[in-house]
Each structure stands twice: as structure tokens, then as C-alpha cells.
N, C-alpha and C positions, 0 to 999 in steps of 0.2 A: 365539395372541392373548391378550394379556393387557388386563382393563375393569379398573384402577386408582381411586381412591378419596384426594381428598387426598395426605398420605404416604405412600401405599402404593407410588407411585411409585419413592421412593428406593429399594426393596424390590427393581428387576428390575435384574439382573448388564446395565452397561451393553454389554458386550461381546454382551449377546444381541440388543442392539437392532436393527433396520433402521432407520439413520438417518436415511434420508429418507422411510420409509414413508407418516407422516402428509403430508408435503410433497406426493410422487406423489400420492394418494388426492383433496389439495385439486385439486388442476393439472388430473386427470383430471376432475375431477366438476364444476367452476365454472363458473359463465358468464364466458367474460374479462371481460366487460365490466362486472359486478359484482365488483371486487375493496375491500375495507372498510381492509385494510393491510398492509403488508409488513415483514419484517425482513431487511435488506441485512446483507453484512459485502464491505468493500472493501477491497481487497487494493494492496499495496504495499510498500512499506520502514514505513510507519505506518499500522496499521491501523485502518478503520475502522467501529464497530459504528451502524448505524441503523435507528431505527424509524418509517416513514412511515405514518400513518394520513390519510384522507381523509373528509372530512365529511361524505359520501354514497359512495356505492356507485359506483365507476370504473374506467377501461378501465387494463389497466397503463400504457400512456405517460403518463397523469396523474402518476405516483412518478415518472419521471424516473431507469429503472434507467440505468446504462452495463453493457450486456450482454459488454463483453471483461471486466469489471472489478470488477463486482459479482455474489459469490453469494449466491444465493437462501438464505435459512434459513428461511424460517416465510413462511407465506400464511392470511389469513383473508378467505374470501370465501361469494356465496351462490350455490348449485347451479341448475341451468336450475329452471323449473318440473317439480315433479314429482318433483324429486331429494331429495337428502339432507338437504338446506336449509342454514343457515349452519354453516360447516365453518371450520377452524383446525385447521392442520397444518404442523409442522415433521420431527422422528423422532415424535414421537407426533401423534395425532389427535385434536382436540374437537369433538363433536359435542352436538347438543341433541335426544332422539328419546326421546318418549314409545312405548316398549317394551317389551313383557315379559319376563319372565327366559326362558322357551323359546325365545324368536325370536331371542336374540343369537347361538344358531351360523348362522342363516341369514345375519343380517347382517354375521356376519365373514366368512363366504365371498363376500360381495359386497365387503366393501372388500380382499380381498387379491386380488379378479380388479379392479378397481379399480387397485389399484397396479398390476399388468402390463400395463394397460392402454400405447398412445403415443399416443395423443388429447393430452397435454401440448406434444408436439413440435409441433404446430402453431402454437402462441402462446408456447411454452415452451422452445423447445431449448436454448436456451443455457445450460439447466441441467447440461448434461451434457459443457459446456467446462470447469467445473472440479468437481471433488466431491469431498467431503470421504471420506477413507480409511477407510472402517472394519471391515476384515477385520483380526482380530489376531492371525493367522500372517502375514498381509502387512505389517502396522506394527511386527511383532516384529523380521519381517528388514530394515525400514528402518531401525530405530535400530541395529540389530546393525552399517548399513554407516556410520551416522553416527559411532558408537563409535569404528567403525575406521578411519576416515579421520582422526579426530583422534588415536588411538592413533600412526598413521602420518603424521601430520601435513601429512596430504593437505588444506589448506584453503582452497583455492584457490575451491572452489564454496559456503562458508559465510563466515557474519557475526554479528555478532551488534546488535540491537537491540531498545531497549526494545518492548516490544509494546502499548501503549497510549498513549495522549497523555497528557504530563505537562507542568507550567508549568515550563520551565528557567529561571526565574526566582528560582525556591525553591529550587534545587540547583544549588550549587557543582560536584559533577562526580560520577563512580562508582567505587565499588570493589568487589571482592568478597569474600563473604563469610567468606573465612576468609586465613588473615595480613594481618590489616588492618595490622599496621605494620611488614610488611616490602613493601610496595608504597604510590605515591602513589596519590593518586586522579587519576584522568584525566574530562576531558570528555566519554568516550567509552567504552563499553563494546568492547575488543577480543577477538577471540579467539584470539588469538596469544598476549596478557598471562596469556587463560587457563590455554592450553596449558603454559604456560610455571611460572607458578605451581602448578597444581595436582598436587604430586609426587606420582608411582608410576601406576597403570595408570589411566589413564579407563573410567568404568565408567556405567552409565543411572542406576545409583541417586546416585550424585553430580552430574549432571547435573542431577538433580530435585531435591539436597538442598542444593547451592548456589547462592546468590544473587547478583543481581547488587540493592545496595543504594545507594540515590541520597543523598546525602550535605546535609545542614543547611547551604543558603547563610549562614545568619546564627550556626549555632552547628554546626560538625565534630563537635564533639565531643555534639551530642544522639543522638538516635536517629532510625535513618533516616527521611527522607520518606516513602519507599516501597522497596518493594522487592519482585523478580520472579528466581521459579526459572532459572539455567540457561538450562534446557531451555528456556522459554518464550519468551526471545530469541531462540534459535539459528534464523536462514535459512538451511535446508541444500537445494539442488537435489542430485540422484542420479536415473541411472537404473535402473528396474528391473524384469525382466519387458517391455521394449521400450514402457515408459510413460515421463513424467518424473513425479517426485514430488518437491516441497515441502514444507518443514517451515516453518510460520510458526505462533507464537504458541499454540506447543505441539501446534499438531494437523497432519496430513497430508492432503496432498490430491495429488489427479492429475489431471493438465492432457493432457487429450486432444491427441495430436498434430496433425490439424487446424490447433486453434485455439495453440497455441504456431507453428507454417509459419506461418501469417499474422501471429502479432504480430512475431515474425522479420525475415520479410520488409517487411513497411511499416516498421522500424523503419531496417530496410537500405536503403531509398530512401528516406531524410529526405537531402537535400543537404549535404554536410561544409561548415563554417561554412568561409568562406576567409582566412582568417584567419595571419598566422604567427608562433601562439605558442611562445613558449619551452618547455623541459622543468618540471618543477617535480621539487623537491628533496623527497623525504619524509618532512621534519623540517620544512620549513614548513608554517603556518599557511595558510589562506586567503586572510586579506589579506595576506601575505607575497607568495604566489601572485600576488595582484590586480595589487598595488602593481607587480610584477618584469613581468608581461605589460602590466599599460598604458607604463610604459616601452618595452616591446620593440617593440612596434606604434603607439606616438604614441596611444594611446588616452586616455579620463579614465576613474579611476579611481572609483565612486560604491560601494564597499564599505562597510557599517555606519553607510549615510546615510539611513535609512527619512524614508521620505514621511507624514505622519498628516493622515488626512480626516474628516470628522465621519463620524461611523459606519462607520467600514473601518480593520479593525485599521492599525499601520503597517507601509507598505509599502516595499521597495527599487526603484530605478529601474528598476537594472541594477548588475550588479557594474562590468563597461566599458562604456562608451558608445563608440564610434565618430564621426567627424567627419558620416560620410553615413550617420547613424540607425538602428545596428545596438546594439541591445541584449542586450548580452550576456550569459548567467547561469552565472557556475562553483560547482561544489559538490564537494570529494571525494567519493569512493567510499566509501560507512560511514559518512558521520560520523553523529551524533543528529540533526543539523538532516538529516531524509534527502531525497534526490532527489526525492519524490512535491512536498515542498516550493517544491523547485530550481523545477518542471514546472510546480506552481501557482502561484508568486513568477512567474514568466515572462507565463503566462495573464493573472492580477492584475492586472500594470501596464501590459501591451497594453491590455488592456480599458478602463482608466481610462483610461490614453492617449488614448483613439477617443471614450469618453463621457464623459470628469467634467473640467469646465472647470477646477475647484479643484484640483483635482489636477495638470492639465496647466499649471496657472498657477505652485503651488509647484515642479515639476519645473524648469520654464524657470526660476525663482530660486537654485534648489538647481545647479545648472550652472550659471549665468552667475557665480556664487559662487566653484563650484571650479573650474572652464576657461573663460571668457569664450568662446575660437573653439569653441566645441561648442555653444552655444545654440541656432544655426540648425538642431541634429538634433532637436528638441521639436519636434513638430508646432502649427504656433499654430491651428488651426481643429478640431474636432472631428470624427470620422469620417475624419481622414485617414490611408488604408491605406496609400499609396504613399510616404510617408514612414518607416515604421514595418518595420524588420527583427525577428526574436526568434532569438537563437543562446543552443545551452546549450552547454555545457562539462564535461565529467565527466575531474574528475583519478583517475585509476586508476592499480590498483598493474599493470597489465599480465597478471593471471594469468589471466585469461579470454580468450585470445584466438578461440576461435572464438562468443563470444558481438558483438555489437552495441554498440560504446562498452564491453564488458566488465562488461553489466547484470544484474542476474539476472533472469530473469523479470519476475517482480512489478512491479518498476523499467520493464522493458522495455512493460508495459502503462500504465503509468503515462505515460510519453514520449507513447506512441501518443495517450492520451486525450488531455492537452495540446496534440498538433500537431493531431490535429481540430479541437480547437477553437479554436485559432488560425487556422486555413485555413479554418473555417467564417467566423471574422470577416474572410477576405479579405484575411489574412498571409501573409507570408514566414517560412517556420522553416527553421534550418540544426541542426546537432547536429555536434560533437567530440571526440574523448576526445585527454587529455594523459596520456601514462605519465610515472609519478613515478620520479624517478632516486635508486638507494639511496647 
């Protein structure tokens, strides 16, 4: 046990740490129903970091986890009576205990019988659906197999994306960081371009040393916007040791089997959209795509036609509309705009659809504009389910076929959260993947 001081922290070899030590110890010792606030990280193609506090002392459902989808990192809450009193725990522990220097080996043997405690499981489990990696002869042999898959050019189960949200607004597109001008930049960070570029052996420490650097919408030639290691895009699934393991956003985690059978399987019984669309070509664009399938199916086309409402960023319809009110959302596989997107653009404009009259009022404009005979698929009344389909669309390259639409994970949770919550609103949701023809 190490009692730290300020800086002194920086001082302990993080590889020594138990990472979730102080996390257990909170879980173990709290009243659930005094929790003060939480730090979430949500997982997906875009990740994302939160920190929810409450203005009094409350039960977890007050924060509003999604338990397939959000891990736990940090808890600060206060202990029954009697207990330890207010606690804050992530890998480390803060605590407030007037103590003397003798009595701290007593009280470290209570808080590491404390951690082994499963008093957590009862309010807690779902901590133990995902967690973060941190044995480093186990993360040594997972990059050893990520190396190698790229070495081998096995990359069927990796991607690459940015790992924090950024305003593509302000960036033109990405490059990487070394022969900046013997490549263009693209709108997308690949790992294929990487492979492809980076001569001679792939190795961890060039993963770590190169960048991928977001490029000056208004001047190419300044200095990057931003810019992010490698390593710290790369989405790698592998399995190892009979676990799956994850690489997102530079760290490793492992997803209990369990809980990967069931996002699996309810991902597996979402109904194929019925739809008969064409192949897509993998040189076109999206709206390429759009344009070539509302053709193909007599559909209207509403591709790069946002909707803007007072206080709600702007939103898309639907990529296709349907004649009989199927709302359709396609999105390649990879791209920066990622699928978490695709899954909450779909949720979005259901939801407005059913409540926001402004919305549903410019929607009916915004169609009777571009298809006159398709205006009858807007619902004119509010709260109307049975008018209202949501189908999503995933153009894939095909390499995944024993996955679901060819998702990875993360993705695959991300779906799931969406269709709940469309069928909580008393939708219909369908899902399809289109393989892209080389």
C-alpha cells in the first residue's frame, strides 16, 4: 500500500498499480443510495468521456448509466453509517480520516480485505462486463499479436479512428505523420494507407511514434489541428487466453463472454430491413451510395439535407425515405462520421418525429420539396408510432463475416443501445449490411 502526498503520486511505476482498487473499495463500502458522482467512459467507434455529479447524495439510476455500454471509472460516494465516510475511488482511493501514523497498517488491511470483498455485485455487477487490462505480461502479449497481424496483414478485425471528438468542421481531412507528400490526405484515417505506407517492419514503438495529424480546413499548409498517436486510434479485437480483448483509444480491455453472447445475439434478432438494395461500389462516396439505392428501390433520396431546430444541433431525416414511412440510415463501415452516429442520427429524428411539431413540420416541407408523393410518410400528428419505421444500413467491406452486419463490438453495443431505445418508444427497427464490391 502506498499513502501518497500531492506529487508523490507520479512517483508509483504505474504497472504496479491495481487499477481498480480504489473503485472496488468505493463499491464495497457505499450506501448505493448515497452516490455524490461518477465518471463514465462510453464505448463505441467514438468515444466517450463523462463526468456526472448530483446535487445531493443519490441512488445510481439518478446518473442514467447504460450498463452494456458504459464503464465504470471513478465513484465518489458516502459509506453506511459507521463506515469510512465519504470515499472517492478510481485505481486509487481518497479518503478523509482523521488518523494516526500507527493505525495506518490497520487500516490498510481493512481496505484491501475491502477490495475482495463482492458486496459490489449486488448493485454493481456490470462492472465486471468490461475491464480495463492491466496485467503487463498480458498487454505485452496483446500488442505482440496486434504487431503481428499488421506485420501479416491480417486486418480484417482492426480500424482505425480518431479517439476523441473533434469539430470536422476545422479539418479538411487526415494524414500521417511521416511522407506527408508522398500521400493525399483523406477524410479518413485508414489502416490499410497505413500499412501500406509505413516501409519495412511494424514495430510498437512506431505505432506509438506516429501520428495520425488532422489537417487546417482554412490553411493545409499551417500546423496540425490536432493530432493523435497511432496506437491510440487503432480498434483491434483478438482473442486471447479464451477472453475477447479490445484495444480502443490506446488502452485494453476484456469483455466477458457473458456479456459479448448477449450483445451478439440481440443484435442477431433485430429483423433485416426488407428492403432490395443494390451492392455498393468501394470507391463511392455515401451519397453515391444514396443516390444509386433510392434509384434502385423508388425511394427519396434525403442525404446531406439536415433539419435545424431551435436548440438541437442539425439533424438528418433519413438518408432514404420510403413511400410507406421507413426511415432509412446508411453509413460505411470506418468512416469518421462513425456508426455510434449512424445509431443516434436514427434515435434523433424518431424521437422528434413522435415530439417536436417544428421539426415534424420542417420534415413535411423538406420532402414535399424534394418528392412531392412521399409526403404522406411524415407523420402529421405527434406520438404517431405506427406510421414510423427506423432501418439502418451498414456498407461493409465483407471481412467480418462471422460478426453481425460485420460490427465490431463496440459498434455492436452501440446498435443494441439504439434499438432499445426505439422500441422503448414503441418502434419498429430493422438493421442490414450491404457488402461493398471491389
Amino acid at each position: 500500500m502506498a499513502i501518497t502526498f500531492g506529487y508523490g503520486r507520479h512517483l508509483v511505476r504505474q504497472e504496479a498499480v491495481v487499477q481498480d482498487f480504489g473503485l472496488k473499495v468505493v463499491l464495497n463500502s457505499i450506501d448505493p443510495t448515497q452516490i455524490k458522482s461518477i465518471d463514465a467512459r462510453t464505448f463505441d467507434e467514438l468515444t466517450l468521456h463523462t463526468r456526472r455529479g448530483a446535487s445531493h447524495d443519490s441512488p445510481l439510476g439518478a446518473f442514467e448509466l447504460d450498463n452494456s455500454r458504459d464503464l465504470l471509472r471513478a465513484v465518489t460516494g458516502r459509506s453506511e453509517q459507521g463506515g469510512l465516510g465519504s470515499l472517492s475511488g478510481s485505481s486509487s482511493l481518497a479518503m478523509n480520516q482523521a488518523i494516526e501514523l500507527p493505525d495506518l497498517p490497520a487500516l490498510a488491511e481493512e481496505l484491501v480485505d475491502l477490495y475482495g470483498e463482492t458486496r459490489y455485485k449486488e448493485n454493481f455487477e456490470f462492472i465486471d462486463f468490461v475491464r480495463g487490462e492491466t496485467d503487463p505480461k498480458i498487454i505485452s502479449n496483446l500488442d505482440e499479436k496486434l504487431v503481428a497481424a499488421l506485420e501479416s496483414r491480417d486486418m480484417t478485425e482492426m480500424h482505425l479512428a480518431i479517439p476523441e471528438a473533434v469539430n470536422w468542421q476545422d479539418i479538411s481531412g487526415v494524414r500521417f505523420s511521416f511522407k506527408k507528400k508522398k500521400h493525399e490526405p483523406a477524410p479518413d484515417p485508414r489502416i490499410s494507407v497505413y500499412r501500406d505506407l509505413r516501409d519495412g517492419d511494424i514495430t510498437l514503438d512506431r505505432l506509438k511514434s506516429d501520428r495520425v495529424e488532422a489537417i487546417n480546413a482554412l490553411d493545409e499548409t499551417a500546423p496540425p489541428v490536432d493530432k493523435w498517436r497511432v496506437y491510440d486510434c487503432v480498434v483491434f479485437e483478438t482473442e486471447f487466453n479464451g477472453h475477447l480483448y479490445v484495444l480502443s483509444g490506446g488502452d485494453w480491455y476484456r469483455i466477458a463472454k457473458s456479456h459479448r453472447d448477449k450483445i451478439e445475439q440481440y443484435v442477431r434478432e433485430i429483423p433485416e430491413l426488407d428492403l432490395d438494395l443494390p451492392p455498393a461500389d468501394s470507391a463511392w462516396s455515401e451519397n453515391a451510395y444514396n443516390e444509386a439505392a433510392a434509384d434502385a428501390i423508388g425511394a427519396l433520396c434525403l442525404d446531406g439535407l439536415p433539419i435545424g431546430v431551435g436548440g438541437v444541433d442539425r439533424v438528418e431525416l433519413c438518408d432514404l425515405l420510403t413511400k410507406d414511412g421507413c426511415f432509412v440510415h446508411v453509413k460505411k463501415r470506418g468512416r469518421s462520421s462513425t456508426l455510434s452516429h449512424l445509431f443516434a442520427q436514427g434515435v434523433t429524428s424518431a424521437e422528434l418525429l413522435l415530439g417536436d411539431d417544428e421539426f415534424r413540420e420542417k420534415a413535411t416541407k423538406l420532402v414535399e420539396s424534394e418528392g412531392e408523393d412521399f409526403a404522406s410518410a411524415i407523420p402529421d400528428a405527434p406520438r404517431a408510432r405506427d406510421r414510423i419505421k427506423v432501418g439502418y444500413v451498414v456498407l461493409s467491406r465483407g471481412q467480418r463475416p462471422d460478426k453481425p452486419y460485420g460490427l465490431p463490438f463496440f459498434s455492436l453495443v452501440s446498435l443494441k443501445a439504439a434499438t432499445e431505445r426505439l422500441r422503448n418508444a414503441g418502434l419498429e427497427v430493422y438493421a442490414k449490411e450491404v457488402k461493398e464490391q471491389t
